[in-house]
Every structure is written in structure tokens, then in C-alpha cells.
Backbone bond lengths (Angstrom), bond angles and torsions (degrees), N, CA, C in turn:
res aa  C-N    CA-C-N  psi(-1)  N-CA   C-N-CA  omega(-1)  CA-C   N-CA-C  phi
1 X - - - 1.455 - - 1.519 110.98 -
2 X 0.970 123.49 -33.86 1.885 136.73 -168.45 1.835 88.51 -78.36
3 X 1.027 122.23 -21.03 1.742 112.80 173.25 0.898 121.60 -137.38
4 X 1.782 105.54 50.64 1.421 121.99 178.38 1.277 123.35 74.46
5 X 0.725 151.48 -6.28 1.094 143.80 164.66 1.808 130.37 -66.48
6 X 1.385 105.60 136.50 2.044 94.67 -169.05 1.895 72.56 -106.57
7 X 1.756 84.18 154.56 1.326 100.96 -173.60 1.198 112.17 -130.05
8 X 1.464 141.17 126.88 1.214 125.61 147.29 1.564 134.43 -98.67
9 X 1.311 124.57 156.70 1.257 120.84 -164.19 1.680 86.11 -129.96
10 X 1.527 98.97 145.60 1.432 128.08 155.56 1.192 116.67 -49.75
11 X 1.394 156.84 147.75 1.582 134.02 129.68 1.453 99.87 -167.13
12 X 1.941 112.60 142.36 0.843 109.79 173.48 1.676 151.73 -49.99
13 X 1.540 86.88 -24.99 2.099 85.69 172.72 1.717 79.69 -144.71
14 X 1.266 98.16 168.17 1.530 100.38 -169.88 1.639 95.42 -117.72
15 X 1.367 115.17 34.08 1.905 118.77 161.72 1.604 81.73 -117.86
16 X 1.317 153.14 -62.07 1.793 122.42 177.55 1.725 115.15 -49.57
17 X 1.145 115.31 -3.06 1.770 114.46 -169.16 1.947 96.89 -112.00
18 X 1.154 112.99 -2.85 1.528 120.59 -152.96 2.168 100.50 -63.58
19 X 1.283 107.77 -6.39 1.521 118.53 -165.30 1.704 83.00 -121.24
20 X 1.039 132.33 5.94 1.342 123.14 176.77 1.672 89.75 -101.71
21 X 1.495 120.06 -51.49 1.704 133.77 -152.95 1.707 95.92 -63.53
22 X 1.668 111.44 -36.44 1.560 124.50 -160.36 1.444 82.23 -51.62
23 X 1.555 115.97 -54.11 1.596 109.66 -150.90 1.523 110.97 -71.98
24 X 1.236 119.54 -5.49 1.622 115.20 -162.11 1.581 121.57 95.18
25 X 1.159 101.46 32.19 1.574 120.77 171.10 1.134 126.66 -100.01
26 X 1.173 110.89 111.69 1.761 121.84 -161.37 1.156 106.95 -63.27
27 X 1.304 139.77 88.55 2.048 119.38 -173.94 1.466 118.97 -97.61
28 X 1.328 114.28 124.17 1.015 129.09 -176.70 2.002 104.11 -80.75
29 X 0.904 104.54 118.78 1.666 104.41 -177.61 2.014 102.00 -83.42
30 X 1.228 80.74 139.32 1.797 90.26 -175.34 1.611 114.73 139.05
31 X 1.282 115.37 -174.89 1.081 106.34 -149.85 2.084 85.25 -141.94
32 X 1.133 96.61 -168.66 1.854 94.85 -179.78 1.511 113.12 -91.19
33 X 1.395 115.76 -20.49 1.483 135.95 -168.60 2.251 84.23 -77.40
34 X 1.230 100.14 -27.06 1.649 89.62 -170.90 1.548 120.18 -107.69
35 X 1.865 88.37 104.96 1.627 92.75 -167.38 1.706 106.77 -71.41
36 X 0.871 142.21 -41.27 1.616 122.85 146.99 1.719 116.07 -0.32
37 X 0.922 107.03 -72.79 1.639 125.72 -166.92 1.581 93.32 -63.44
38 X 1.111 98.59 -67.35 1.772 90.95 -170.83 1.427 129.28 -65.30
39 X 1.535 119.30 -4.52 1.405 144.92 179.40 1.924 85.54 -76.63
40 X 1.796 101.15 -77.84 1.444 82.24 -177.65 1.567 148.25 -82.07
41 X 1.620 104.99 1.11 1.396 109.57 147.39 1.648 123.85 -64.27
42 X 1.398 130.82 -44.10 1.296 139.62 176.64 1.996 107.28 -44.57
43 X 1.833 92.55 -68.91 1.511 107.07 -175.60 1.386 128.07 -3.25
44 X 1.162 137.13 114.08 1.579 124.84 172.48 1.534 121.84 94.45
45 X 1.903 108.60 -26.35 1.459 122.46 -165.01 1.464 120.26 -53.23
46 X 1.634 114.74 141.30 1.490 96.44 162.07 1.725 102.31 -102.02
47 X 1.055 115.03 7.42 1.690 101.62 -179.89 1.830 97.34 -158.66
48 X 1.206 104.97 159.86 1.354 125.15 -173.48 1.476 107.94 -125.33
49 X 0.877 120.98 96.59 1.924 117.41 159.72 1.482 105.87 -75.41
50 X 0.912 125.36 128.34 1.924 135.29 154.52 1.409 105.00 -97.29
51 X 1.285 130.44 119.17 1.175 117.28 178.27 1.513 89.44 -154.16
52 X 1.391 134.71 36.15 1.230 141.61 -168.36 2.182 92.69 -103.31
53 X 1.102 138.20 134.72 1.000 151.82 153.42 1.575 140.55 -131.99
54 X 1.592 112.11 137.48 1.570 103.50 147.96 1.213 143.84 -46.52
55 X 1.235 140.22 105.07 1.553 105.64 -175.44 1.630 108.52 -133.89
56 X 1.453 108.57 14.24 1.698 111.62 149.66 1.118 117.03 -148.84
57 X 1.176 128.28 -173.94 1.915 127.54 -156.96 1.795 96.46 131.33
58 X 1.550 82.51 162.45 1.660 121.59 -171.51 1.233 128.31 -100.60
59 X 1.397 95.50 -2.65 1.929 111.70 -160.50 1.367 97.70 -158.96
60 X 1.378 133.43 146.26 1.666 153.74 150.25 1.892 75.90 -34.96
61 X 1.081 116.10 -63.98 1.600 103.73 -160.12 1.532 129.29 -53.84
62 X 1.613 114.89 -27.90 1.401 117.64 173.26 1.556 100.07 -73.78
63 X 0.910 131.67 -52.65 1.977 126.40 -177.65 1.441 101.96 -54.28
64 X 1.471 134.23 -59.88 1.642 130.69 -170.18 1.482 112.94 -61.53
65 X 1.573 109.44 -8.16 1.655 97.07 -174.78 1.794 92.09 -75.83
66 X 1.257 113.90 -54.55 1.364 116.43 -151.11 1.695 103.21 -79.96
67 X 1.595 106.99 -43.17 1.595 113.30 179.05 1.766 134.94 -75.75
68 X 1.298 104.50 -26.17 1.258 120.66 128.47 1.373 138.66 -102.35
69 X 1.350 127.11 -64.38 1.790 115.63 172.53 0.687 99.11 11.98
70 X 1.379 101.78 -86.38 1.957 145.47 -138.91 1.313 111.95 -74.51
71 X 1.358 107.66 -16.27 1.853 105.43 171.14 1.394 79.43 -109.25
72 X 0.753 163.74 28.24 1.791 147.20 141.62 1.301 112.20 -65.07
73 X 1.304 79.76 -51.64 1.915 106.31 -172.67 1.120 103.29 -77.65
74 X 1.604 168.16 -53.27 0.729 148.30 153.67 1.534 132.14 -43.16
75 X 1.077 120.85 -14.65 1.698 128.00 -170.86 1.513 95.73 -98.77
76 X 1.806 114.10 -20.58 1.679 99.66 173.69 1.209 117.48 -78.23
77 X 1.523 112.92 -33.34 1.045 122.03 -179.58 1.948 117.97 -53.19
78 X 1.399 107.86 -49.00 0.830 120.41 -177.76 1.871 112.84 -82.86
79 X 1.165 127.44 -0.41 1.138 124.52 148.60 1.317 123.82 -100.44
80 X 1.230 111.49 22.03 1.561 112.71 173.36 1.383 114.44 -101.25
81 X 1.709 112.47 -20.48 1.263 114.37 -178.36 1.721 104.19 -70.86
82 X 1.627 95.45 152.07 1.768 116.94 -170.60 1.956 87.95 -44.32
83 X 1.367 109.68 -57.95 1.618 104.66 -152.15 1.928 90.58 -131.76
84 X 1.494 96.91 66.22 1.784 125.17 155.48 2.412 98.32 -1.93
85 X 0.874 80.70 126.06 1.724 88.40 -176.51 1.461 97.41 -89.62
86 X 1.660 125.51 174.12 0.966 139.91 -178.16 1.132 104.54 -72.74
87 X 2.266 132.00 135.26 1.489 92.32 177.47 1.586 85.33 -129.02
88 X 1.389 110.82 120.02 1.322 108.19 152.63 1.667 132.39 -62.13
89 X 1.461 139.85 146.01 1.298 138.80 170.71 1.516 116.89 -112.23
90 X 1.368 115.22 108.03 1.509 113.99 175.75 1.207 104.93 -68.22
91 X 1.335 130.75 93.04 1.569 120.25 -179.49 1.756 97.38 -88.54
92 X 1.650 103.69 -139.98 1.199 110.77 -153.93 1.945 97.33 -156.71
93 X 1.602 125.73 123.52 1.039 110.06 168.17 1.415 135.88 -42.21
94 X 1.517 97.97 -36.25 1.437 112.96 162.06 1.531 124.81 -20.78
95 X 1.333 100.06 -49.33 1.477 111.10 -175.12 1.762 119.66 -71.06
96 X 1.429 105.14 11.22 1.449 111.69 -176.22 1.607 101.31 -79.10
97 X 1.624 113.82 -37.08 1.178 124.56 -158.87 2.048 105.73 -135.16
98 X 1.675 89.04 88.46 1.453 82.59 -153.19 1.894 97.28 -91.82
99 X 1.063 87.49 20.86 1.724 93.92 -173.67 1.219 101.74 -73.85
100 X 1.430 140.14 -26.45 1.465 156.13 -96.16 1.726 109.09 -122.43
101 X 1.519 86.75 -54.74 1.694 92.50 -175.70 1.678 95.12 -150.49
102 X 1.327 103.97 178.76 1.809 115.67 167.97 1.056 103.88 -74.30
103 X 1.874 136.30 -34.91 0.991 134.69 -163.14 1.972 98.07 -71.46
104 X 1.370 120.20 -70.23 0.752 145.62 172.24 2.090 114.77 -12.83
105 X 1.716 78.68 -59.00 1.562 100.39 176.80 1.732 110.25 -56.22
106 X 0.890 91.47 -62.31 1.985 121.99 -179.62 1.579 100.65 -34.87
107 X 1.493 117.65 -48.18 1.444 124.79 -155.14 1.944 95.64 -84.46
108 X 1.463 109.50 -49.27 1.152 97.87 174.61 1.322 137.21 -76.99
109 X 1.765 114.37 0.85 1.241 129.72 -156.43 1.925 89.56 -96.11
110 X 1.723 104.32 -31.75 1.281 104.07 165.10 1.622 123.47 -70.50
111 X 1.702 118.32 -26.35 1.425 111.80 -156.88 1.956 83.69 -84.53
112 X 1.178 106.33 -31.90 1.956 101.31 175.21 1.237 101.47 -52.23
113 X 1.681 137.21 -55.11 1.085 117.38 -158.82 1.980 119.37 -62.67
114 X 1.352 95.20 -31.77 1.338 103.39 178.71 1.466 130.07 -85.72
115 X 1.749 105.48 -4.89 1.998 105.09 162.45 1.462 86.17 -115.13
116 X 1.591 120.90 44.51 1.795 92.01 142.63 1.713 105.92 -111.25
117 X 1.339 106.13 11.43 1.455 109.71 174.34 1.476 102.00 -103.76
118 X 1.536 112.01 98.05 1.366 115.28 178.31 1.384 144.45 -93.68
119 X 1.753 101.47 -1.91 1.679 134.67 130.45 1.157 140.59 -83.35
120 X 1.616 116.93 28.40 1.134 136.77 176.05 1.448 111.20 -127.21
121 X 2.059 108.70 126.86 1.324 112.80 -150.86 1.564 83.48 -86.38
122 X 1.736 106.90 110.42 1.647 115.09 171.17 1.453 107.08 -123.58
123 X 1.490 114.93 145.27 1.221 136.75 161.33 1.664 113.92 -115.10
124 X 1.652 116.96 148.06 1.240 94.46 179.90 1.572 100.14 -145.31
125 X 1.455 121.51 107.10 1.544 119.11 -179.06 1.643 112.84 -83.66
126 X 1.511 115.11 113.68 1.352 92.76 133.01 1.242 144.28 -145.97
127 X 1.847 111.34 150.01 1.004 116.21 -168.42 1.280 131.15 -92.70
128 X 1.454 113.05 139.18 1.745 108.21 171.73 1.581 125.26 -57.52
129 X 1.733 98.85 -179.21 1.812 91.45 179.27 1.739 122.62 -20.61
130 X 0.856 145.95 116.00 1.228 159.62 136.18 1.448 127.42 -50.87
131 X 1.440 121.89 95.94 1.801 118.46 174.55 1.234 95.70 -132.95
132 X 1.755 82.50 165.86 1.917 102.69 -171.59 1.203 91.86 156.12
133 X 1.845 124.15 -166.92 1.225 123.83 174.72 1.179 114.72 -69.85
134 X 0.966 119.54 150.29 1.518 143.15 178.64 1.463 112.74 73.79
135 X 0.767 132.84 0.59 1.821 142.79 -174.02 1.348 82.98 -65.24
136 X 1.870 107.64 140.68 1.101 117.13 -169.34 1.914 87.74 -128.14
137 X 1.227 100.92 4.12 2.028 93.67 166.95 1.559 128.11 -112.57
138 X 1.505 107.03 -67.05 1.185 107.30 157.09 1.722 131.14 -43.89
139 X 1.388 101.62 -34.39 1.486 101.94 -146.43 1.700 95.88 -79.28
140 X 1.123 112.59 -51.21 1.712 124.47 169.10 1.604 103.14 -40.94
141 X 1.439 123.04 -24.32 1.665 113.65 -166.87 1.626 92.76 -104.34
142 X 1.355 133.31 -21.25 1.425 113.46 -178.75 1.859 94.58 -96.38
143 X 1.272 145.93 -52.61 1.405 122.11 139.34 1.250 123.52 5.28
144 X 1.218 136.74 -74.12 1.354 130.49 -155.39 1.902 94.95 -93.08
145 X 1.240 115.33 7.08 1.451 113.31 163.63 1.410 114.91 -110.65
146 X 1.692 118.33 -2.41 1.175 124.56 -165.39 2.020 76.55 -96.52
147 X 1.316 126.17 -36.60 1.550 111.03 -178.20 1.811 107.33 -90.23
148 X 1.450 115.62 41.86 1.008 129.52 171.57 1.733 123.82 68.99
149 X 1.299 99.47 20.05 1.681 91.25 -167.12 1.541 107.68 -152.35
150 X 1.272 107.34 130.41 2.015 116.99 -157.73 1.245 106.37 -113.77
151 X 1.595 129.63 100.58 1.595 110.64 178.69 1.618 95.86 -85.45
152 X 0.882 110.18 166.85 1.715 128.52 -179.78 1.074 131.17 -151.10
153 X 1.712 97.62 117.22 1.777 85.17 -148.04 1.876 114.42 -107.28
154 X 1.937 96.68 17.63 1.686 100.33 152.37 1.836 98.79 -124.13
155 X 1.493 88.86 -116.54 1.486 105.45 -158.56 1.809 87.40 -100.57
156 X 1.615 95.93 146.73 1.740 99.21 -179.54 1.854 97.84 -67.39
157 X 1.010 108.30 -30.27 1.293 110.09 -155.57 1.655 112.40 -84.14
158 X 1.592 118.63 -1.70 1.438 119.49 165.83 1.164 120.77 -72.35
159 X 1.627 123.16 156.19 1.105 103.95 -156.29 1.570 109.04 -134.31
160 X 1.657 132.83 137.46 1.438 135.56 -153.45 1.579 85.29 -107.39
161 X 1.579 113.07 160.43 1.605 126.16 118.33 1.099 118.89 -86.88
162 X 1.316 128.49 162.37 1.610 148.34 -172.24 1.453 112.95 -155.67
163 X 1.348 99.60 124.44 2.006 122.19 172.30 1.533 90.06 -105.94
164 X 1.561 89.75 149.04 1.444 99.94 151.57 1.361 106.25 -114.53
165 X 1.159 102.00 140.12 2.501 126.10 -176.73 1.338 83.64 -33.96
166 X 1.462 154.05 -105.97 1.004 152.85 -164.92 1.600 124.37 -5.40
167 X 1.578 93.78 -54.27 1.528 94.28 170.64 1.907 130.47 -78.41
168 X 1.952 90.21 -24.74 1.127 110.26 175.59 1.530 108.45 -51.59
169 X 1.345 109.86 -64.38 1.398 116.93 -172.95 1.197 111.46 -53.97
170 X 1.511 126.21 -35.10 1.785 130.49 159.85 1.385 90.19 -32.34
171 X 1.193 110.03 -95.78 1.875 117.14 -161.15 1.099 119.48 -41.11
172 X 1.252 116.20 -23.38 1.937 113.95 -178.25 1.669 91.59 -83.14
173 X 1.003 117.19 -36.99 1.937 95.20 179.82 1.000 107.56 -88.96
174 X 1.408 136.68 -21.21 1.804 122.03 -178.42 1.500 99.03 -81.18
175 X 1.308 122.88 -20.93 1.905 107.27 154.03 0.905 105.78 -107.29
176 X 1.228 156.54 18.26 1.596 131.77 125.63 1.449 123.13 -53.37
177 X 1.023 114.14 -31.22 1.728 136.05 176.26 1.367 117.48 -68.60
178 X 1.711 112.64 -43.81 1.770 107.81 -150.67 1.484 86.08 -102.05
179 X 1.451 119.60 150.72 1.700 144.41 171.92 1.492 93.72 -63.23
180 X 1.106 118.25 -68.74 1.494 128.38 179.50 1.305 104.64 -13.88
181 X 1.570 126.36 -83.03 1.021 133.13 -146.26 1.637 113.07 -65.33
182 X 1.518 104.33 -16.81 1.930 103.09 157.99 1.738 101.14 -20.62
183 X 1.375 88.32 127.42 1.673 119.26 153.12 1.674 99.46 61.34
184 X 1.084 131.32 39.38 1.777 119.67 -160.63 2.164 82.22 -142.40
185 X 1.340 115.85 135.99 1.282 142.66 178.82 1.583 87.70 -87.16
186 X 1.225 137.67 93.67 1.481 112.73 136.20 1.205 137.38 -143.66
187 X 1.492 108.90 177.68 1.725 138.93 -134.50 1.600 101.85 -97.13
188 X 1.607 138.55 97.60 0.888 125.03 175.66 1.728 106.72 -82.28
189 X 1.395 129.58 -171.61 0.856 113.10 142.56 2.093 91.78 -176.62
190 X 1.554 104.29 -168.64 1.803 102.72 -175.07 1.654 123.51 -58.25
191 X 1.432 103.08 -16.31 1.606 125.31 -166.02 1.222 98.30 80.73
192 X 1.048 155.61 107.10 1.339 167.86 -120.91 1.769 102.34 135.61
193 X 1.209 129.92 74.13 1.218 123.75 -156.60 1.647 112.41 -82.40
194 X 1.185 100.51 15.89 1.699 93.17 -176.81 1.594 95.10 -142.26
195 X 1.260 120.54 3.11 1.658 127.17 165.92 1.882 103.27 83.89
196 X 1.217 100.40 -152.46 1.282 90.09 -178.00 2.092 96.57 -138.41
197 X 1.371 113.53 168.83 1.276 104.65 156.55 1.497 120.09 -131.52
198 X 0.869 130.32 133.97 1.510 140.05 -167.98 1.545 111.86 -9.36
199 X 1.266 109.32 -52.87 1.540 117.80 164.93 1.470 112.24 -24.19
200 X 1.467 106.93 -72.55 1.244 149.31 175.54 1.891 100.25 -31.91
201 X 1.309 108.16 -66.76 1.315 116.40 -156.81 2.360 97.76 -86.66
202 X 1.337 98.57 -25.99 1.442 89.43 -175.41 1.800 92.79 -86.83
203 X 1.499 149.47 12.75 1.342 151.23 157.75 1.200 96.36 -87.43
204 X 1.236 137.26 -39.00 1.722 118.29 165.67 1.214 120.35 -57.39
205 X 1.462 120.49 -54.53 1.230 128.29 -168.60 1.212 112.51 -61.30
206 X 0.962 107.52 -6.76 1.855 112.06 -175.36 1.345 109.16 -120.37
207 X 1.435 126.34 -8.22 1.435 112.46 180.00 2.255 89.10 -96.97
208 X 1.034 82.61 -36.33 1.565 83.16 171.62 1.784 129.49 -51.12
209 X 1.016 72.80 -50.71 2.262 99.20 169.21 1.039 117.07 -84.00
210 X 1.211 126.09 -14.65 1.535 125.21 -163.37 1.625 114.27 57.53
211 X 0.915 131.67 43.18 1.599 127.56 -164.66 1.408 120.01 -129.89
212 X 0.844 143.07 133.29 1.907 110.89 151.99 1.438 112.47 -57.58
213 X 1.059 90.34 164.12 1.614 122.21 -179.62 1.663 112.09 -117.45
214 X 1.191 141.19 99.22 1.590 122.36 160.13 1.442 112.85 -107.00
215 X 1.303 96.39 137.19 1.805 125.44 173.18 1.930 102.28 -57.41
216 X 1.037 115.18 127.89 1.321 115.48 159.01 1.444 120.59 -135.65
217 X 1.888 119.12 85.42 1.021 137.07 -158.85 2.071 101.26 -75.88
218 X 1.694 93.01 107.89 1.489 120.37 -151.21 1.978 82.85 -60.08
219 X 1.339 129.21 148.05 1.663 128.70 170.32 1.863 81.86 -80.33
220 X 2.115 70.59 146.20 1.542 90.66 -176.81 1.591 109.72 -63.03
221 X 1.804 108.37 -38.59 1.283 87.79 174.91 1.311 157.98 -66.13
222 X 1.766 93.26 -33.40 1.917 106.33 137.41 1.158 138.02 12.33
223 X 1.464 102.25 -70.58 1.854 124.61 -160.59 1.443 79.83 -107.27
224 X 1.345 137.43 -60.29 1.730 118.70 -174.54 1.115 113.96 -36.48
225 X 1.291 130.33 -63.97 1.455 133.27 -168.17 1.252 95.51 -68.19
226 X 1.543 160.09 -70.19 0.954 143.82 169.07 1.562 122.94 -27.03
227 X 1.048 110.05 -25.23 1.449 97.14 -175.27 1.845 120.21 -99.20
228 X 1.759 85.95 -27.61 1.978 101.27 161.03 1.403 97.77 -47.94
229 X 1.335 125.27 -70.85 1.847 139.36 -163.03 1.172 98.16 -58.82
230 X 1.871 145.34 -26.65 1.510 129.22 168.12 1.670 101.27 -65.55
231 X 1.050 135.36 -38.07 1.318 140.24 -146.87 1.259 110.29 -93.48
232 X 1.507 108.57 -39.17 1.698 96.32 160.68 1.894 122.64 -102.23
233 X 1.600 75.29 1.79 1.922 62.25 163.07 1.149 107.57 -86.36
234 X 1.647 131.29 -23.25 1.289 136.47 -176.17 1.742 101.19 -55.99
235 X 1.203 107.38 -37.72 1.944 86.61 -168.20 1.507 106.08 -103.33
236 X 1.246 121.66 33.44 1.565 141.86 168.45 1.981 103.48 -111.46
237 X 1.004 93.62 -38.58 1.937 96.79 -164.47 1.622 106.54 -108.74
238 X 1.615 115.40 -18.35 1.085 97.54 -164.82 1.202 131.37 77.31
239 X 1.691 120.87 -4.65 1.457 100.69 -179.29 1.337 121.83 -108.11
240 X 1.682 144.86 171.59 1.053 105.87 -172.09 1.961 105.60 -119.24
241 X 1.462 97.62 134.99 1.137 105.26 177.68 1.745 130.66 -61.99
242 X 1.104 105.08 165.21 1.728 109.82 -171.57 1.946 92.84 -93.37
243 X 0.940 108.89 -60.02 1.823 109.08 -159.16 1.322 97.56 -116.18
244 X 1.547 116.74 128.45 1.548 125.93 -148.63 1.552 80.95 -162.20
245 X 1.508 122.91 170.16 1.294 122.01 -175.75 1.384 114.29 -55.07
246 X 1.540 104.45 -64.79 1.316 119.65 -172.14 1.591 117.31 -40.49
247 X 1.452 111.50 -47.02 1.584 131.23 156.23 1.701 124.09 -15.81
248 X 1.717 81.38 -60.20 1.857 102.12 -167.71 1.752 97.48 -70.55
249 X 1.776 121.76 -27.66 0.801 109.25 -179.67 1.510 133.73 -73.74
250 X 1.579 113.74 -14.66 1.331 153.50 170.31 1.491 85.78 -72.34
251 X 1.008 125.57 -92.30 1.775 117.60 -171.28 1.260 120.85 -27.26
252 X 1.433 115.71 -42.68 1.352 116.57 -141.50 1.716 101.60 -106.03
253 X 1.724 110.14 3.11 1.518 124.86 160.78 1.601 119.21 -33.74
254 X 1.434 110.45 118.69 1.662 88.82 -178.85 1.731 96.51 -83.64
255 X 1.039 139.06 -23.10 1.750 129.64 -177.30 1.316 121.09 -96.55
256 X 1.325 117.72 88.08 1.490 99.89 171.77 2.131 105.82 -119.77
257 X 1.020 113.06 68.47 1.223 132.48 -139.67 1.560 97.66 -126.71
258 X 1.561 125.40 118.88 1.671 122.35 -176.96 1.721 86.22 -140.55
259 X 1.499 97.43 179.01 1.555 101.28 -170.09 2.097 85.49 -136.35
260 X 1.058 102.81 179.62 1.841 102.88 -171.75 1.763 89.17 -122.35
261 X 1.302 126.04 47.54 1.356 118.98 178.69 1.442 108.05 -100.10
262 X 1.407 119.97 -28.90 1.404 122.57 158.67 1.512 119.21 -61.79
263 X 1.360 127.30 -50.71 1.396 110.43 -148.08 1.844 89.98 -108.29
264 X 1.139 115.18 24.34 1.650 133.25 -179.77 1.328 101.98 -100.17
265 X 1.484 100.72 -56.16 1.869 103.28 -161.82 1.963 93.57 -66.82
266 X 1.331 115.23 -47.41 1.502 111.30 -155.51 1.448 97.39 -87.29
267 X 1.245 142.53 -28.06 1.672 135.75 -171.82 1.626 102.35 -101.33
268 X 1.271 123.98 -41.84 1.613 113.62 -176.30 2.095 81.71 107.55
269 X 1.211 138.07 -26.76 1.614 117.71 -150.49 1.819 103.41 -86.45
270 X 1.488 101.00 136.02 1.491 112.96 177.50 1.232 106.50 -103.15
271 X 1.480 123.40 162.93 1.772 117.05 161.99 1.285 84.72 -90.90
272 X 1.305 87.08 172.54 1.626 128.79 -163.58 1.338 111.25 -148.27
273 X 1.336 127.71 -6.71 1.821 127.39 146.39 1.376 128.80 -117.35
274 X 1.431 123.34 120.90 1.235 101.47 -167.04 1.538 99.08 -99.68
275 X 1.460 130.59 -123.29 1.593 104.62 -148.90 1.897 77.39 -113.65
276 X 1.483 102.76 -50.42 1.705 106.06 172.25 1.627 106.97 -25.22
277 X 1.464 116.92 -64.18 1.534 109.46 -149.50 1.965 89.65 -80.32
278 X 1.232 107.12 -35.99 2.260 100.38 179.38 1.330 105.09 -59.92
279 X 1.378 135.70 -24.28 1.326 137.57 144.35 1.344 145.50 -60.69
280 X 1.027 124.27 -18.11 1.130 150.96 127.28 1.604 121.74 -43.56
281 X 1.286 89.15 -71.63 1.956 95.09 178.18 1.664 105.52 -46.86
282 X 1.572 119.47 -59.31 1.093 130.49 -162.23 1.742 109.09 -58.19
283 X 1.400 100.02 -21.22 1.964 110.59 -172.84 1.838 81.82 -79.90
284 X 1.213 113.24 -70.50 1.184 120.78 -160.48 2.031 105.09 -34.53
285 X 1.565 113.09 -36.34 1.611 114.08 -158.80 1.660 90.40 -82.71
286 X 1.489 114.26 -15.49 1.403 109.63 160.70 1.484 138.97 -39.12
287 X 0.968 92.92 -39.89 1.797 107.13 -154.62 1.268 114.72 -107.67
């Protein structure tokens, strides 16, 4: 919107979107299952963000409705128009290693659907851990190290990349923007080229806080049995759980590690926070 652009957003009722409308966001009420909705969100577009996801369930089947379906359904929609809009895909690193989890599977089962259209102007980012405000994953795990104490639910010594949303959203418009980036998957991340490992990230949190920090590497059996008991309470309650086996196996990855040499050389976009100063910021929204 800040460079012209009118935007519309998807969302199911337009009182959860009501902080989207404040800004001048056109919301289309509906959901991805409603080709109505997505006819008139699509209409007229020069670019498409997908950034709609699964990200818990009990079955390969709760993630494929929304992570594929729903990018099915949206990519028809959007190849039906006379002159097809740009469609970006918010995927998920996950999808590097889809052996891993359902979630994992789901994300790449969507990034296939969108390079088998090979006259369709697609870009496809994905990004690692993600923190900042409102992050409902990371942000709860450097928190509970900012009150001195790290559960960990593989090995301390595996190792993440990390964006902060701020920068993320940099990279989703400098490839939404550049011609280049037609048909190219890429990996933003803090520039931190070798990622960090828990070690790593609970010595920030503490030079930041002033505190110690201790690691408390959670027993595997712990989180197993917890995660058997999400899975069958899931097909008693219906609801769908966050950490399920397949999940812990996604967690418990020692590589989730990208470098910004791809989406650097072809867009020109750098970060501009590294994990020190999003730590910092995040002490600062403290106080």
C-alpha cells in the first residue's frame, strides 16, 4: 500500500480482518474452499501472494486441504484470468525435507503444484523460523529464555536460520517486484550464514537480558508420549493439534540452515536485523 498499491486480502469474517480494513485493505470475506471469493479477490490482479497455511492437524489430510487443495484452488482461479497475475507462494523451509512431517509434505506437495505451470509468472519463497511481533513460535521460545530457562525439544547443538517479519516482508516485495526472480524457489534468511544453534541463540538472550539462560534438553520420551496422546485425542475431539509425532520429527531436524546468496544475487534485497538488534527490539516492546 505505501507504493501504491490497493490490496485485497482473503479472510474468513471481516470482524478477525477488522485491523487489516483500519489500514485500507479491501477484504474479501471467504475462505479458499470459496470459489466465489477467490474469483473476486483474484479479479483485475497484477500479483497474487498465497500466504494462507496449515500449520496443525492429525492426518497428512488436515494440512493438504488448506496447503494443497487450497493452492489448487487458487492457482485455477488465477489461471483463468485473460492475462494470469503474478503468483507468489509463501511456502515453508519445511518443504526442503518433505520426508519429515505431514506439515512438511503438504508445503511441498503445494510448491509441485505451482512449477508444473511453466507459463505461469511464479515465484516461490521459503522462509525459515520467523520472529517479531506477534509470532506465535519463535517468540514464546526466546521469552521463556528471556525468564532464564530453554526447553529443547532435539539436540542443543542443531542448527536453525532466523528472519525477522520485518525483513521477511522486505524479501517478499523485492521478489514480488524483480522479473528475475520468475520461476526461482528462494531462501531468505538474517545473513548469519551458518544459522545459529541453541547454545548460540540462549548467549544472546542473556547478554541481552542480562540473565543466564539454561538449556533443558526436554527426554525424547516426554514429548513422544505427549505427542501419541495429541493424536488420539485428536480423533475423539476433533481438534487439531500443534506437536504430533511427525511434528517432533520436524523439530528435532539437526539442519534447518539457508544462506541469502540466491535471493541477493537476483533481487538486490539485504536484511537489515540481525538476531542481536530483533532482540533487542523485542526487550525494548517489553517495557
Amino acid at each position: 500500500m505505501q507504493q501504491g498499491y490497493r490490496v485485497r486480502a482473503l479472510a474468513r469474517s471481516h470482524l478477525k480482518a477488522r485491523h487489516l480494513a483500519r489500514q485500507g485493505i479491501n477484504i474479501v470475506e471467504g475462505d479458499l474452499g470459496n470459489a466465489s471469493a477467490l474469483h473476486q479477490l483474484v479479479s483485475g490482479s497484477v500479483a497474487v501472494i498465497h500466504a494462507a497455511g496449515a500449520v496443525r492437524g492429525a492426518s497428512r489430510e488436515d494440512f493438504d486441504r488448506i496447503n494443497v487443495n487450497g493452492t489448487a484452488a487458487l492457482l485455477a482461479e488465477v489461471l483463468s484470468q485473460a492475462k494470469p497475475p503474478r503468483f507468489m507462494l509463501l511456502s515453508s523451509l519445511a518443504a526442503r525435507e518433505p520426508q519429515l512431517s505431514w506439515y512438511a509434505a503438504s508445503k511441498r506437495a503445494g510448491e509441485d503444484l505451482v512449477c508444473g505451470h511453466p507459463d505461469l509468472d511464479w515465484v516461490i519463497v521459503r522462509p525459515p523460523a520467523v520472529y517479531g511481533p506477534g509470532d506465535k513460535e519463535m517468540l514464546p521460545v526466546f521469552q521463556a529464555m528471556a525468564r532464564g530457562f530453554a526447553p529443547v525439544p532435539g539436540e542443543a547443538g542443531a542448527r536453525i536460520s532466523l528472519i525477522h517479519v520485518l525483513d521477511l516482508v522486505a524479501a517478499l516485495g523485492a521478489s514480488l517486484r524483480c522479473e528475475a526472480a520468475r520461476h526461482e524457489t528462494l531462501t531468505p534468511c538474517d545473513g548469519k550464514a551458518d544459522g545459529y544453534d541453541w547454545h548460540e541463540m540462549a548467549d544472546l538472550v542473556a547478554d541481552v537480558w542480562g540473565r543466564k539462560v539454561r538449556l533443558w534438553q526436554i527426554p525424547y520420551w516426554l514429548l513422544d508420549s505427549v505427542a501419541w496422546a495429541n493424536v488420539r485425542s485428536a480423533r475423539l475431539t476433533g481438534r487439531a493439534p500443534m506437536l504430533t509425532p511427525p511434528k517432533l520429527r520436524e523439530l528435532r531436524h539437526d539442519n534447518w540452515v539457508v544462506d541469502n546468496t540466491t535471493i541477493s544475487d537476483i533481487t538486490g534485497w539485504r536484511p537489515e536485523i540481525d538476531l542481536r538488534k530483533g532482540l533487542e527490539e523485542l526487550r525494548k516492546a517489553e517495557l
